[in-house]
C-alpha positions in Angstrom: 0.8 -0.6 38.7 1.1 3.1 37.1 4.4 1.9 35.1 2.1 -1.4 34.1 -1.1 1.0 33.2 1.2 3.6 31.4 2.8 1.3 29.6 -0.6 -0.3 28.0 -1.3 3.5 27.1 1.7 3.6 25.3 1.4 0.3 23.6 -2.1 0.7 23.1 -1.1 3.8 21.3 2.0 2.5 19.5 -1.2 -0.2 18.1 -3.6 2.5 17.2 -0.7 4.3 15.2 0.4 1.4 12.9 -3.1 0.5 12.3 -4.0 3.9 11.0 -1.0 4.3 8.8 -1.2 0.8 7.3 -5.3 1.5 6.7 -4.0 5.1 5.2 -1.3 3.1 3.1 -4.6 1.4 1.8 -6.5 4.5 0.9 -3.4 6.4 -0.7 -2.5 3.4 -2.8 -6.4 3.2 -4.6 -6.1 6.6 -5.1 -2.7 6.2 -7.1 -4.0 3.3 -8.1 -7.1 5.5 -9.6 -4.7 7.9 -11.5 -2.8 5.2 -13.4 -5.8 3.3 -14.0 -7.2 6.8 -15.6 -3.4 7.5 -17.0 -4.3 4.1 -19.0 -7.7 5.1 -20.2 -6.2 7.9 -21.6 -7.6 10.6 -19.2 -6.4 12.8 -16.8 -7.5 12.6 -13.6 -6.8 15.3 -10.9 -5.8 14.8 -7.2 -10.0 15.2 -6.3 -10.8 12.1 -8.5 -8.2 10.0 -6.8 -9.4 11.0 -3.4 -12.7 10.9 -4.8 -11.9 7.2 -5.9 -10.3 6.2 -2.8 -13.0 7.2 -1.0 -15.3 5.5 -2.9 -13.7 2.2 -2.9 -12.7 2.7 0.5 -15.1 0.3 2.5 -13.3 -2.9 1.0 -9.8 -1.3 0.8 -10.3 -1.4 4.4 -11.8 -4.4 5.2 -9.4 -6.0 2.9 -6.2 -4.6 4.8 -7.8 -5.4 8.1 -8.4 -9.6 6.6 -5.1 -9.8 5.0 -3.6 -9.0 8.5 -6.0 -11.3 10.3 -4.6 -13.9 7.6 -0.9 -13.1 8.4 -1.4 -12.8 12.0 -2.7 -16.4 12.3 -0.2 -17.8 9.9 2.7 -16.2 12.0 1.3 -17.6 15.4 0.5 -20.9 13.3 4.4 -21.0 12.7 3.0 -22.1 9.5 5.6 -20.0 7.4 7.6 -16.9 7.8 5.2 -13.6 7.8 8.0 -12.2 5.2 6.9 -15.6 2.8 3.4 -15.3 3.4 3.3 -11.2 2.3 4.3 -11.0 -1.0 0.4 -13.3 -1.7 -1.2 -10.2 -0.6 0.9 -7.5 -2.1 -1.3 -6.1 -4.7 -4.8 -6.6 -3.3 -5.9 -3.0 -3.2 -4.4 -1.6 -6.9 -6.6 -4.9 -7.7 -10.1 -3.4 -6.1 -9.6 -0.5 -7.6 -8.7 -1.4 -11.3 -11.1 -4.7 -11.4 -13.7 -2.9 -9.0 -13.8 -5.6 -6.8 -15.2 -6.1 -3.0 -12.5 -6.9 -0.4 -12.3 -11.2 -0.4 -12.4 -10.7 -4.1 -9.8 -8.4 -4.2 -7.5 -10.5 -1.9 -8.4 -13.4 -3.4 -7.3 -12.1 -7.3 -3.6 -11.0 -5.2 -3.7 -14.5 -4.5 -3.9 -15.6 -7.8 -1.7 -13.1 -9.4 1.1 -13.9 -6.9 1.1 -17.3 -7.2 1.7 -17.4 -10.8 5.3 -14.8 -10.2 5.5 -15.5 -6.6 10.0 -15.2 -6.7 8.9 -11.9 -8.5 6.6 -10.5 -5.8 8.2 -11.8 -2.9 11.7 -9.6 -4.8 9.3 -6.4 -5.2 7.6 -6.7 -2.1 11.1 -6.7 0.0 12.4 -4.1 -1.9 10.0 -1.8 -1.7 9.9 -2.3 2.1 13.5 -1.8 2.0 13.6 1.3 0.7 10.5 2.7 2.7 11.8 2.1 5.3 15.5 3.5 4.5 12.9 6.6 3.4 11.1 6.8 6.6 14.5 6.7 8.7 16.3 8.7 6.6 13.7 11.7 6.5 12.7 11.2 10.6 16.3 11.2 11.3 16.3 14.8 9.5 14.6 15.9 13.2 17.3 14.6 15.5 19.6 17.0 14.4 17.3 19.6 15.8 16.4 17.7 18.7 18.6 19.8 21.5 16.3 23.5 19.9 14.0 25.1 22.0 11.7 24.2 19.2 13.4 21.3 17.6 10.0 19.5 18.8 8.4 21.2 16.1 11.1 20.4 13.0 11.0 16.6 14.2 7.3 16.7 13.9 7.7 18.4 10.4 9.9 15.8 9.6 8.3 12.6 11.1 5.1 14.4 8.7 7.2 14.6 5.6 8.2 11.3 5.8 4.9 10.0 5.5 4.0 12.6 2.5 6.5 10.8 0.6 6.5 7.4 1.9 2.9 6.6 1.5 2.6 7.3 -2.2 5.6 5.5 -2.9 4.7 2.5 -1.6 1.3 2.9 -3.3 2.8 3.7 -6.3 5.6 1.0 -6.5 2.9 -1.4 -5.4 0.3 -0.9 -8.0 3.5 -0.9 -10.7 4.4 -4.5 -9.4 0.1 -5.7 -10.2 0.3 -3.7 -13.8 3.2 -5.9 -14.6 2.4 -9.3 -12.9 -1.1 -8.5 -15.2 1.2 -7.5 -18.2 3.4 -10.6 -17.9 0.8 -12.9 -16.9 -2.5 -12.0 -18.7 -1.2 -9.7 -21.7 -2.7 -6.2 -20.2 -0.6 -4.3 -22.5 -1.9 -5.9 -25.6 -5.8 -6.1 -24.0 -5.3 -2.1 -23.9 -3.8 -1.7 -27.0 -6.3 -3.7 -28.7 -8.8 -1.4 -26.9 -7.1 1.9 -27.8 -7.3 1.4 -31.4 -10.9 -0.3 -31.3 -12.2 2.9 -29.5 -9.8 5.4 -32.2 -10.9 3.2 -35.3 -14.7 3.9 -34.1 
């Protein structure tokens, strides 16, 4: 029974870890999300007005990672389709709530749409931007093992496990948010809304 009860601790753990880093991808990725939206604006935002934006928008970025896995969870014990098919329809949910400004079921619901009108397209970006996170993530963790028979090699592996997540997380909230400017580009014209825009608020 201690090997049973230990091992819930450790799964329970293992649980509690994946759910913070995928509610952390979230946040980082409305905060880059924030500085391109303000890169297109024309302004300059500093690191404090993403986190500042992030934090501000991060009630729905939230709730809208914790529906979207509720969503994928019951179509993967549905058997309805493979999770890697049904992923790609929520790919660019939170760079939507943060450009459009919307609430959580609004923002997953405009991924929805976007998605379905490029769907090879997103289901392409989304797999190879998982790719290469994770090719990142082993890559830089791996760094550790090297170190692993040090007195303090704990330490370096811990460094490294960190560093992976430094650069992992805005990746994949940068790639991310890339993939909904062009879906909106290809799909809706952004470019041309923005340069019509531009030269409205110049010729004023």
């Amino acid at each position: 029974s201690t090997n049973n009860s230990s091992d819930v601790r450790v799964d329970a753990a293992a649980i509690g870890l994946l759910v913070l880093s995928g509610i952390a991808l979230a946040l980082v990725t409305g905060g880059v999300a924030a500085v391109l939206h303000g890169w297109l604006a024309d302004s300059t935002p500093s690191a404090g007005d993403a986190l500042r934006a992030s934090l501000r928008h991060a009630p729905s970025l939230i709730a809208a990672w914790i529906l979207v896995h509720v969503f994928e969870l019951a179509a993967a014990l549905a058997l309805l389709l493979p999770l890697v098919f049904v992923m790609p329809m929520f790919l660019v949910a939170s760079p939507a709530i943060v450009f459009e400004r919307l609430g959580p079921w609004a923002g997953i619901r405009r991924s929805w749409r976007l998605a379905r009108t490029r769907y090879g397209a997103m289901l392409g970006a989304g797999l190879l931007i998982a790719t290469v996170s994770i090719v990142l993530t082993l890559a830089l963790s791996g760094l550790g093992l090297i170190f692993e028979f040090w007195s303090y090699g704990w330490v370096i592996d811990a460094v490294c496990r960190a560093a992976s997540g430094l650069i992992t997380l805005p990746f994949v909230g940068a790639a991310t948010t890339l993939v909904y400017l062009d879906t909106r580009i290809r799909v809706e014209g952004l470019d041309l809304e923005l340069d019509f825009a531009e030269r409205f608020t110049h010729g004023s």
